[in-house]
matplotlib code that plots the C-alpha trace (Angstrom):
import matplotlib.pyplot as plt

x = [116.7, 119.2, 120.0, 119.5, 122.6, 125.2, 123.2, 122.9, 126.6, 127.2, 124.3, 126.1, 129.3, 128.6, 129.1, 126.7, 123.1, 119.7, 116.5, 113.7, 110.6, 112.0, 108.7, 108.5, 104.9, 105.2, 107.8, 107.9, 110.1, 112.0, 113.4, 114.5, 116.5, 118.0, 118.9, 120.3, 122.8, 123.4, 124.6, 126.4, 128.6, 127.1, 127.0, 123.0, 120.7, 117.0, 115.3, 110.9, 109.5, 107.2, 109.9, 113.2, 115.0, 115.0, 117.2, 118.3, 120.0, 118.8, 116.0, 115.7, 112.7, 114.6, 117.9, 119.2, 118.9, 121.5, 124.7, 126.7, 125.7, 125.1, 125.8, 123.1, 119.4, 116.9, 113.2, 110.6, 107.6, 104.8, 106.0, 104.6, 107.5, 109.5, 109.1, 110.2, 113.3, 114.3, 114.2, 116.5, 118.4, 119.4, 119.3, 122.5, 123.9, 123.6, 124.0, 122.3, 118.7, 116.9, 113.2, 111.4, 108.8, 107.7, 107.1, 110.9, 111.2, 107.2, 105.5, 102.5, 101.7, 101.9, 100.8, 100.0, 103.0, 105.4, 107.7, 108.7, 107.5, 107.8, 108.3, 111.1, 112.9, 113.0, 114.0, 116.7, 117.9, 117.5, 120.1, 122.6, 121.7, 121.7, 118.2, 117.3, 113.5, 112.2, 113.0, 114.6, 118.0, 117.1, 117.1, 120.8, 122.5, 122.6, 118.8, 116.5, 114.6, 111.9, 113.8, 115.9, 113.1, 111.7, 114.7, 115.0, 111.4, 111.3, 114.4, 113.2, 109.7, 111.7, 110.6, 114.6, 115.7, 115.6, 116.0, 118.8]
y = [-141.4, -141.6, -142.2, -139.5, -140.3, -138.4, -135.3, -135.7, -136.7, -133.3, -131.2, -132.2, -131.6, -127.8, -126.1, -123.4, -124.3, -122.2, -124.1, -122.1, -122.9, -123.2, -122.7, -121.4, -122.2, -126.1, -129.1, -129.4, -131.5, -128.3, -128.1, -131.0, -130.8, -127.6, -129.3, -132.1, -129.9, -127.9, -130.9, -132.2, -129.0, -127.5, -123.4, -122.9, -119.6, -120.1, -118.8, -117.5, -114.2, -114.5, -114.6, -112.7, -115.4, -119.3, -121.7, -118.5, -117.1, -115.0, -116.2, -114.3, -113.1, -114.3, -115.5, -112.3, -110.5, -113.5, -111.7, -114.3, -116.6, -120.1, -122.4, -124.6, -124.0, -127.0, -125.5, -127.0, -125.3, -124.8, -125.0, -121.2, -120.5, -122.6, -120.7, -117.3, -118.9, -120.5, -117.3, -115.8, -118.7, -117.6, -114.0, -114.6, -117.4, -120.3, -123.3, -126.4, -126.9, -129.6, -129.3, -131.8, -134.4, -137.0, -139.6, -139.4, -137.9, -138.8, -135.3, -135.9, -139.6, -136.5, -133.7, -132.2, -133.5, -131.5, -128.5, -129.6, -127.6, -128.7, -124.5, -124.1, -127.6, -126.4, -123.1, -124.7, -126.6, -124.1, -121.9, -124.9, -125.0, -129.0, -129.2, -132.6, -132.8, -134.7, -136.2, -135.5, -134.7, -136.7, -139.7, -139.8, -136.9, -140.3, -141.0, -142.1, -145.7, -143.9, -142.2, -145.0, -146.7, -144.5, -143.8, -148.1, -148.3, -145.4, -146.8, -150.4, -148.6, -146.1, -143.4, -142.5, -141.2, -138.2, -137.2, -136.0]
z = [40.8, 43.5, 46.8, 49.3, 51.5, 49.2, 49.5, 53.7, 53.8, 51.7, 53.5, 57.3, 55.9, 56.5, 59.5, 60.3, 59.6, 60.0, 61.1, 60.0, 62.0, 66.0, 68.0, 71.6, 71.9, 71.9, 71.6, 67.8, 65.3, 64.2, 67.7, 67.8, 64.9, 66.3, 69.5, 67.4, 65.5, 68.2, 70.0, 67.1, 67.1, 64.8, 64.7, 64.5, 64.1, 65.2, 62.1, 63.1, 62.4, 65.6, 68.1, 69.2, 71.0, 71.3, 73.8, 75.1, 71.6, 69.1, 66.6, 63.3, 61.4, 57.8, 56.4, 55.5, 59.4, 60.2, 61.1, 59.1, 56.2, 56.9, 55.0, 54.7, 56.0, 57.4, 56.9, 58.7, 58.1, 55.5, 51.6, 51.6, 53.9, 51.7, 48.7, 50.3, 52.0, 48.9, 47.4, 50.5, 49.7, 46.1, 46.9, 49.6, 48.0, 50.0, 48.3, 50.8, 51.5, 53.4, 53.5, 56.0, 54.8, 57.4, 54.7, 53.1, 49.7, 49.1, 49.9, 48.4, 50.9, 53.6, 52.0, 55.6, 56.6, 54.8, 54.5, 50.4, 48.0, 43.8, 43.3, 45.7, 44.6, 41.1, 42.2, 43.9, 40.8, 38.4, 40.8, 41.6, 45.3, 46.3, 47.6, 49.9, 49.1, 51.9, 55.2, 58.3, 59.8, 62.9, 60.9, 60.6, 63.2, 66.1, 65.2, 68.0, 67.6, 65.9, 63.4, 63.0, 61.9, 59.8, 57.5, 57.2, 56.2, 54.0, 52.6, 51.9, 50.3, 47.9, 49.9, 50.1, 46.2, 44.7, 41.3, 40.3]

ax = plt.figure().add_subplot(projection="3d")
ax.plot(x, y, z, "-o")
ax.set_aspect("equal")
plt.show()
């Protein structure tokens, strides 16, 4: 097992990132995330099938109707979705994934709770894509007091390794 912070240092080292799961219907985690990046200077593509357009710029049904490759994608979503943009993921070549657990890198404490899915993280592995198997961005792009404290708690229960 290791820590996760080498992955996250490599994962925000990229520079255009889709966020798969952007809502228009409510205030969700996922947006957040986009508006975090965003803010952060990243370049970001709203990624949902159910809508044409989020923040005001295009939001894609998939990976591969983005008009340029990111380089990394955040998923947010169920580890169904997961799966199929894993697959998108090897299929275009992308080499960074981060899928979303509330409880750190401890799906099943949250299995409710979480976009990670034991398919798409081997898939990920067997391909050479660096997966991140848990968490949350906003825990370290200028984390809030809740996230803050989140990623030191997880951290001190061991809910921040992955293995390798």
């Amino acid at each position: 097992m290791s820590k996760i912070e080498p992955l996250v240092k490599d994962f925000l080292a990229q520079k255009k990132i889709a966020v798969v799961g952007v809502s228009d219907k409510r205030d969700t985690g996922c947006n957040l995330n986009y508006k975090k990046f965003k803010d952060a200077g990243y370049q970001v593509f709203a990624v949902n099938p159910h809508i044409t357009t989020y923040e005001g710029a295009p939001c894609y049904p998939d990976l591969k109707s983005i008009p340029e490759k990111p380089d990394a994608v955040f998923i947010l979503a169920s580890p169904n979705v997961t799966d199929e943009i894993v697959r998108q993921c090897v299929d275009l070549g992308i080499k960074h994934v981060w899928m979303h657990c509330m409880m750190g890198t401890k799906p099943g404490l949250a299995a409710g709770m979480t976009s990670v899915s034991p398919d798409a993280v081997a898939l990920c592995r067997a391909n050479d894509i660096s997966v991140i198997p848990g968490s949350c961005p906003n825990q370290f792009l200028k984390p809030d007091f809740g996230h803050g404290m989140m990623r030191g708690l997880w951290g001190l229960l061991g809910f921040m390794s992955v293995e390798g």
